[in-house]
Every structure is written in C-alpha cells, then in structure tokens.
C-alpha positions as CSV (number, residue, x, y, z in Angstrom):
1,X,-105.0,-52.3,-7.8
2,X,-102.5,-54.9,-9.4
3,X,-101.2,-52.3,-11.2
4,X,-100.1,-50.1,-8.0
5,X,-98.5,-53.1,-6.3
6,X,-96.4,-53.5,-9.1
7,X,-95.5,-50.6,-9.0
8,X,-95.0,-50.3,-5.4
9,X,-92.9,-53.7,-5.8
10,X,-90.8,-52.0,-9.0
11,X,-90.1,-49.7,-6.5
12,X,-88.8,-51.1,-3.7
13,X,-86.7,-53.1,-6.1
14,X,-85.2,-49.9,-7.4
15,X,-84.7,-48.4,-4.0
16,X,-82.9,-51.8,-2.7
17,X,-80.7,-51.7,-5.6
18,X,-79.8,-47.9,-5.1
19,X,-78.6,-48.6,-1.5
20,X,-77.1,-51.7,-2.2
21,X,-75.0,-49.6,-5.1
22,X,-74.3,-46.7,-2.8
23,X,-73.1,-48.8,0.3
24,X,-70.8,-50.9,-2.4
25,X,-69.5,-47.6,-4.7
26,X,-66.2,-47.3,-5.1
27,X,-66.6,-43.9,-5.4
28,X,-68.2,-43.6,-1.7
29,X,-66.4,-41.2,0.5
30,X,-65.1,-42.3,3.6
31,X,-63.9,-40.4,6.7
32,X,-60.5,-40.2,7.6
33,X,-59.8,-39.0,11.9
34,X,-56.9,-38.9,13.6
35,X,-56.9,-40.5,17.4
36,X,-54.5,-38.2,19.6
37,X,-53.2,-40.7,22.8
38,X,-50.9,-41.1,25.0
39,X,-50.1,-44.6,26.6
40,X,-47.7,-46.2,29.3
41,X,-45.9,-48.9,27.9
42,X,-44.7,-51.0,30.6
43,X,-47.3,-53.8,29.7
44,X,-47.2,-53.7,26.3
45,X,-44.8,-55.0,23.4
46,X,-44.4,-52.1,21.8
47,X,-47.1,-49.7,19.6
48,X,-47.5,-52.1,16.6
49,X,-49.8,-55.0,16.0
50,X,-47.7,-58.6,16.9
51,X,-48.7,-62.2,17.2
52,X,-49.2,-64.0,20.7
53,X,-47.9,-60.5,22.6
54,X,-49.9,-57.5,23.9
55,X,-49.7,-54.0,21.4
56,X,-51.1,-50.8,22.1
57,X,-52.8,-50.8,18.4
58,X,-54.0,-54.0,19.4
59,X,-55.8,-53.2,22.5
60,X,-57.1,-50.2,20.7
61,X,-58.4,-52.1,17.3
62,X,-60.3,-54.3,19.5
63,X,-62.0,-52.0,21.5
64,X,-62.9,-50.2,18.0
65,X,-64.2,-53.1,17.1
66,X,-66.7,-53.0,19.6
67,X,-67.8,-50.1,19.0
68,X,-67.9,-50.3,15.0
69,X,-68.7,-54.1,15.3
70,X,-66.6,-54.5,12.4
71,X,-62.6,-54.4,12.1
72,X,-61.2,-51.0,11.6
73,X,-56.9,-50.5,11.1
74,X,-55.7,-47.7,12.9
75,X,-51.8,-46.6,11.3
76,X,-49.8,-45.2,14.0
77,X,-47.0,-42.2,13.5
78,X,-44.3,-44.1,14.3
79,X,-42.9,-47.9,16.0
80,X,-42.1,-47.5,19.8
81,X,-40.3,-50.5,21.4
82,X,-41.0,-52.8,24.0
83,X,-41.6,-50.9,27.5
84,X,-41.2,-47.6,25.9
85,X,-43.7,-44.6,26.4
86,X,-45.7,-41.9,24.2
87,X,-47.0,-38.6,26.2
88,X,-48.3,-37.5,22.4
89,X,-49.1,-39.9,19.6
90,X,-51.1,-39.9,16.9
91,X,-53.0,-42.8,14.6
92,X,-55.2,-43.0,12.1
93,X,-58.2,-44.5,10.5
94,X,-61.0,-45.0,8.4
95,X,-65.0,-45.2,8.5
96,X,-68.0,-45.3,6.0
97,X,-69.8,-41.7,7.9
98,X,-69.5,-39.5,10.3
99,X,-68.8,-40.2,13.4
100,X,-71.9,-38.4,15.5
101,X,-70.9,-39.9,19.2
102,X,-68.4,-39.2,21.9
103,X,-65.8,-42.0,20.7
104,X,-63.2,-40.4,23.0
105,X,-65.9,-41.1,26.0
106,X,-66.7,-44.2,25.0
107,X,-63.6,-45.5,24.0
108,X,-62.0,-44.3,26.9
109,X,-64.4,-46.6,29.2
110,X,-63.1,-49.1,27.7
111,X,-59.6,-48.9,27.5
112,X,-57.0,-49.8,30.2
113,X,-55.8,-47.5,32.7
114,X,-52.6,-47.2,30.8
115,X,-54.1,-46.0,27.7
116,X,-56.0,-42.7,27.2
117,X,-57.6,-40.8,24.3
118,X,-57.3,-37.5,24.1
119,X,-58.9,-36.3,20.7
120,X,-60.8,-37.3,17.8
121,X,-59.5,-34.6,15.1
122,X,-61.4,-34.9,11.5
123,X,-58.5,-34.8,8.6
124,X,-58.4,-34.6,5.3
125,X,-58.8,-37.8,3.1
126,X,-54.7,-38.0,1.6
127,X,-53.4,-37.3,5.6
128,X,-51.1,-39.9,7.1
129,X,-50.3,-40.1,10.5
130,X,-46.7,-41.2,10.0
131,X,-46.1,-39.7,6.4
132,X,-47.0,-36.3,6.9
133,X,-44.9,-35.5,10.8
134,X,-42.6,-32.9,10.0
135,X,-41.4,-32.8,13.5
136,X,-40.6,-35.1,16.4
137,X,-39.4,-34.5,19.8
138,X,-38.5,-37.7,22.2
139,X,-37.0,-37.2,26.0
140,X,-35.5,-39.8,28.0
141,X,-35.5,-39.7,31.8
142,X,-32.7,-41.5,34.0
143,X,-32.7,-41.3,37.5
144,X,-29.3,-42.1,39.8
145,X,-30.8,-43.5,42.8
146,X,-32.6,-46.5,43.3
147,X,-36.3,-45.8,43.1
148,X,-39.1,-48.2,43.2
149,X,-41.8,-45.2,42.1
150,X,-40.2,-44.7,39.1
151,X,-38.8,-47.8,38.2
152,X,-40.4,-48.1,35.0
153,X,-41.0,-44.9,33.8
154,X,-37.3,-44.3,34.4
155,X,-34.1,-45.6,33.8
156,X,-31.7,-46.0,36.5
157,X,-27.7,-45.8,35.9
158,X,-25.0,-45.6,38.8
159,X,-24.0,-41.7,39.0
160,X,-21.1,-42.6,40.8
161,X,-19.8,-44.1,37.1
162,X,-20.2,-40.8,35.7
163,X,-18.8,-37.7,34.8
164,X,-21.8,-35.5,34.2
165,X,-19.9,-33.1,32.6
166,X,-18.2,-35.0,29.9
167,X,-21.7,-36.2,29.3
168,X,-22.9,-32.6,28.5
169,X,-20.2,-31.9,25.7
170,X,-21.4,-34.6,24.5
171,X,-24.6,-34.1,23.9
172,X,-23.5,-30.6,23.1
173,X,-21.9,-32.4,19.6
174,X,-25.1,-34.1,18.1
175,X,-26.4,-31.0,16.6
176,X,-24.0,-30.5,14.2
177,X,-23.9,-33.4,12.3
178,X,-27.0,-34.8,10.3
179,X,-25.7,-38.4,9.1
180,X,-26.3,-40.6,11.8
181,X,-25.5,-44.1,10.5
182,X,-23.7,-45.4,13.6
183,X,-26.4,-44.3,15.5
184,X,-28.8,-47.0,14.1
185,X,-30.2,-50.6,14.8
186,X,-30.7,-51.2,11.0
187,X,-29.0,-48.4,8.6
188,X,-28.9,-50.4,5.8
189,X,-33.1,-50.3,6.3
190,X,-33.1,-47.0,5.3
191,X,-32.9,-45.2,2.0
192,X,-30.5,-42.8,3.8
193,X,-29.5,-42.2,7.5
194,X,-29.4,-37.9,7.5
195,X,-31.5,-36.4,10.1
196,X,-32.0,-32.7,10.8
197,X,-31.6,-32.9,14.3
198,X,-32.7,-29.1,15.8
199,X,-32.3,-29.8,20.0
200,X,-29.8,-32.5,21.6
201,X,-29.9,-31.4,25.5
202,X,-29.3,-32.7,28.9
203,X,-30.2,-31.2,32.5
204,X,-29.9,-32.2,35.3
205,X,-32.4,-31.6,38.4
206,X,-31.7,-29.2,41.4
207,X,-31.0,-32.2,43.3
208,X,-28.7,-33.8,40.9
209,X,-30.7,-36.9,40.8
210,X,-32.0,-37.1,37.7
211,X,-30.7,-36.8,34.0
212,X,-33.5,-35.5,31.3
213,X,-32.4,-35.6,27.8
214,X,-34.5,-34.0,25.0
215,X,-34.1,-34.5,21.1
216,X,-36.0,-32.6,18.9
217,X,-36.0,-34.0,14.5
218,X,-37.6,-33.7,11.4
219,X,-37.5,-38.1,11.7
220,X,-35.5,-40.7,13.8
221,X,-33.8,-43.8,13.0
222,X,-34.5,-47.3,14.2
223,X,-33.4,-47.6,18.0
224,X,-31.9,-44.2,17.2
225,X,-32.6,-41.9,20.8
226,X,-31.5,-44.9,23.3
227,X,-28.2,-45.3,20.8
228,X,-27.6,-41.9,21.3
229,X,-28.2,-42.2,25.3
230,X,-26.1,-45.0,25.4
231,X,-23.0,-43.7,24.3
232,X,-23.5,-40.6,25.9
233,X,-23.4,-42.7,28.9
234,X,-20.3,-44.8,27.7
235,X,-18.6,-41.4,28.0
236,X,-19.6,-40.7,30.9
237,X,-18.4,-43.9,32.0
238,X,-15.1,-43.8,30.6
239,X,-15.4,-46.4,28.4
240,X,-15.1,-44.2,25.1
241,X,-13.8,-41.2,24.6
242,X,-15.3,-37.6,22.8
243,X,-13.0,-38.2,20.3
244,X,-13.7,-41.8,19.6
245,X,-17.6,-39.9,20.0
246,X,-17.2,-37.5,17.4
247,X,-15.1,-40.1,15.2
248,X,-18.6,-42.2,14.8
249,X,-20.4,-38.9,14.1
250,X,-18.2,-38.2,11.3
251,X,-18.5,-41.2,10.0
252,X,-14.5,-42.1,10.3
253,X,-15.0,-45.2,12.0
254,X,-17.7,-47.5,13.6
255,X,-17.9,-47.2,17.6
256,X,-17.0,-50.4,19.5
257,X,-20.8,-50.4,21.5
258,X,-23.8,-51.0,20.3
259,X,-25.9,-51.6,23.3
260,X,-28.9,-49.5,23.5
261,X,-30.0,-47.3,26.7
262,X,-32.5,-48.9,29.1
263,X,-36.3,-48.7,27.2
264,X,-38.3,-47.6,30.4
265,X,-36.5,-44.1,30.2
266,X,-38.0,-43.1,26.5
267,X,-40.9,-41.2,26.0
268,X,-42.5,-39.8,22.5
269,X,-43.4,-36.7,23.9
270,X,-44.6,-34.8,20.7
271,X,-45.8,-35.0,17.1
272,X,-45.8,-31.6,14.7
273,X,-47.7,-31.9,11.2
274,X,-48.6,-29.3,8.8
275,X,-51.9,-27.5,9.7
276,X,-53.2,-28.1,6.1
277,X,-54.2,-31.9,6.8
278,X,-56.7,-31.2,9.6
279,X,-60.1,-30.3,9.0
280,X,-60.2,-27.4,11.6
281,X,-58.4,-25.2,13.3
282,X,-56.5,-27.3,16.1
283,X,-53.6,-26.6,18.4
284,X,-51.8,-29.8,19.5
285,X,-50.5,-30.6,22.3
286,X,-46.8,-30.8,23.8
C-alpha cells in the first residue's frame, strides 16, 4: 500500500511539473486574430492608447480584459486623430488557445454604441495589422450648409468661398506625383515621404450640398489626407493658387498654410492585406 501512494504522489508531482512547464514554455504556441471594427470617433482621443484621455484601443483592452481576466495588447493598423472616424479597421492580438466562444457577441455587449466588432479572423503567427496593409483608402465628407445631423460626422465649409471647379483640377493633380513632403505634419519622422497614391477624387452630390473626397494609397503620411483637403480648399478659396499647388507637389517650394482640414470629415474607410496572412479564405469588407 505505501508503495502505491508513492507512487501515486511521484506522480502527481510529475504531472504538476509537466503543466507547469507547458503553461511557462517558450516554445508554447500562441494565437494570433485579427479584430475587424469600425468606430465613431467623436468621443474619443483618437485610436491609440493615451494617459487621462479616452482611446478607442483603450475602451477595447479593457473590455478584453474582462473577458480574458488578464491584460491583452491589441496593435491597431494605423493612428487616427482626435474626432476622426474608421468604417474598416483592423487590430490585432495575442492569446495562449483558441478562442472557442462568440468574442464578437460578447464583446460587442459590452462595448459602447459607438464601437462595433465585426470579425474575429484567425491569422497566421508573423501577421501585423499595420505592417503587412498594402493598401489604404480614406474619404472625407464636407457638407456646405449648416447641419446639426451631421455635424460631427461632417465637416462644414462656406460654399459660397468656393470655386468648386478649381477645387476639382486640383484634386485632379495629386495623382501624379508620389513625394509628398509638404503634405506632412512631421516629414522629417519618416524614412522617406513617397506615396503611391492610385485615386485622388472629388464629387459633388446631385444637390450640390456636399463635397466627398476619396484617396486611395499603398501608406499615408502623418496628418497627410486633411493636409491635402486643406489646401484643396485654400484653392478653392482663393487664397493659393494651382500653381503655387503644384509648386509644393514638386517640391520647388514650401506652401504658405499648414492648417489641417476639420477632423470630423475623415473616415478610414478600408484596409487591403495580402490574402496569405489569414488563416482562411475571407473577403473583407469596403
């Protein structure tokens, strides 16, 4: 008998150990998923994590937290600004298994009205939500009338001030340039300011009411779209000429604004990565 409870003791030793060892191993795999949201960002202070001021990653980490009861990072694909929007963004994180409940139920019961999760999309362990986009397209809205609906999903400008056509050619000029130095909050930030810019576009709405602008990129610069906007708008204004325009995109010579375009009017609208990084076969939104 005394020699079957030391065995039986020897061996709940040895199986203590063994978990103990595979919980702690180095060499324990780890899932990686990517969250696909969208969020409103009126009441927030931007995407990334900040002291004493509301983040979207934020409100998110600490409903994961919850849910995990431990703290869990999630890396976003990109920094939006104060008061500005995503229709399509992706983040991603880490955990020690498989996730075998609805976290997209769940963690949508316990997030905000402004903040919804669309999918939880498996990916492969090397993915990065911000390394890996290969394309990005942002659109900005403006709206010429005084509206309280859209006030801050919308940026309002006086169309009385402008001269929509000027405004088109424009726009019409960003696509055939890629060095966008004067065109950025921080250049010097960067390890070079060239962006493959594919779409630069305005419209305008049947009732010439609202302005929608849509750029399309293989990556952005800091404060890059609502630069862009905002001296569109200085053209359309008067207060710069297309030649003094197309002098900055050449490069010839600084332009003599640097005030950005309202935040409310910018949205992320969607994120493209290669196929290869997801774990199954997925179409993403737009």
């Amino acid at each position: 008998m005394e020699i079957i409870d030391r065995f039986t003791n020897t061996l709940q030793v040895f199986i203590y150990k063994s978990r103990l060892y595979f919980f702690q191993s180095p060499y324990l795999v780890r899932m990686k998923y990517f969250l696909h949201l969208a969020y409103k960002g009126t009441n927030y202070h931007g995407w990334q994590r900040q002291e004493k001021v509301a983040s979207v990653q934020a409100t998110i980490e600490d409903d994961l937290r919850k849910l995990f009861h431990k703290d869990l990072t999630i890396h976003g694909c990109g920094r939006t600004d104060a008061g500005v929007h995503a229709n399509n963004y992706y983040a991603h994180f880490k955990v020690e298994k498989i996730i075998d409940f609805d976290l997209v139920y769940k963690l949508n019961r316990m997030l905000p009205d402004d903040i919804v999760v669309y999918r939880l999309l498996p990916v492969v362990e090397k993915a990065n939500a911000q390394l890996d986009v290969i394309q990005r397209t942002y659109d900005y809205h403006i709206h010429l009338k005084k509206d309280p609906f859209v006030v801050d999903k919308s940026a309002c400008y006086d169309m009385l001030s402008l001269d929509l056509q000027k405004m088109q050619t424009a726009t019409n000029l960003f696509t055939n340039y890629t060095d966008f130095r004067y065109f950025c909050l921080q250049p010097d930030a960067h390890n070079h300011t060239r962006c493959q810019l594919q779409e630069a576009a305005m419209r305008l709405s049947e009732n010439k009411q609202r302005i929608h602008f849509r750029f399309t990129a293989d990556r952005f610069l800091r404060a890059m779209i609502r630069l862009i906007v905002a001296r569109i708008l200085d053209v359309g204004r008067g207060q710069i000429s297309l030649a003094e325009l197309q002098a900055g995109l050449e490069k010839e010579k600084p332009l003599k604004f640097i005030n950005q375009a309202y935040p409310q009017g910018l949205y992320l609208s969607e994120v493209v990565y290669p196929e290869k990084i997801f774990k199954q076969d997925i179409k993403l939104s737009k």
